[in-house]
C-alpha positions, 0 to 999 in steps of 0.5 A, a space after each residue: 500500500 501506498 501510504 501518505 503520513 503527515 505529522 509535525 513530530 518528526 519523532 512520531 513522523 519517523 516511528 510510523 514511517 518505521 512501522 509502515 516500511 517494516 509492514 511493507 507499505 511504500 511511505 511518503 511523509 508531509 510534516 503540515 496539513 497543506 504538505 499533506 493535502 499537497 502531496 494527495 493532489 499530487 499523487 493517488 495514496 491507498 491511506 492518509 494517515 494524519 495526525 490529529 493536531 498539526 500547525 496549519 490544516 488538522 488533519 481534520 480539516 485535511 480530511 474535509 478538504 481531500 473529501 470535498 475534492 474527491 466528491 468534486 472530480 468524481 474520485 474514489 474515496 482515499 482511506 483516511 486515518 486519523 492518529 491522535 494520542 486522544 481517546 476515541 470517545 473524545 474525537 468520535 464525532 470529528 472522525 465522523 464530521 470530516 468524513 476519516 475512516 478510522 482512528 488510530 491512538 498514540 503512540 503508534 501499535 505495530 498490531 493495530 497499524 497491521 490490522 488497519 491496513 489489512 482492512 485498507 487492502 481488502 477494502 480496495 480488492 472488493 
């Protein structure tokens, strides 16, 4: 899978680039919002994975903007993970408001990254 992280934590930006590659997906980093959104232009990626709070664009707010423009240009939806170190019961409602796909808590668990993009790749095989 091709798979787009964006995080301003290097640290955490360097751990799910680490667990991604191990997993064996191939791993484009963005450290903003509007790197990210940026990058998705440019390029088809099978899973964002976007940090929840991030300087410029959440990735909320990433999210929104990717779904709008996919709606617009008639696009398949992208599988988009929002990370935050937040319980899911704290960011339920903004996971579903902006149209993420799922959630993933912080720091980052090899077993749930695994799970999560086993179910991104039978999502796209169907």
């Amino acid at each position: 899978l091709n798979v787009l992280v964006a995080d301003d934590e290097p640290a955490n930006v360097m751990l799910a680039q680490a667990l991604l590659l191990k997993l064996g997906c191939e791993v484009v980093c963005a450290q903003s919002g509007t790197e990210a959104l940026a990058a998705w232009q440019a390029e088809d990626f099978d899973m964002l994975l976007l940090d929840l709070k991030m300087p410029d664009l959440d990735g909320d707010q990433v999210a929104r903007n990717v779904r709008a423009e996919e709606h617009e240009q008639g696009r398949q939806p992208t599988r988009i993970v929002l990370c935050t170190a937040y319980a899911y019961s704290e960011v339920e409602s903004l996971i579903n408001e902006s149209g993420c796909d799922a959630y993933l808590g912080k720091p980052l668990d090899r077993s749930a990254l695994s799970s999560l993009l086993d179910w991104v790749a039978s999502s796209y095989a169907k």
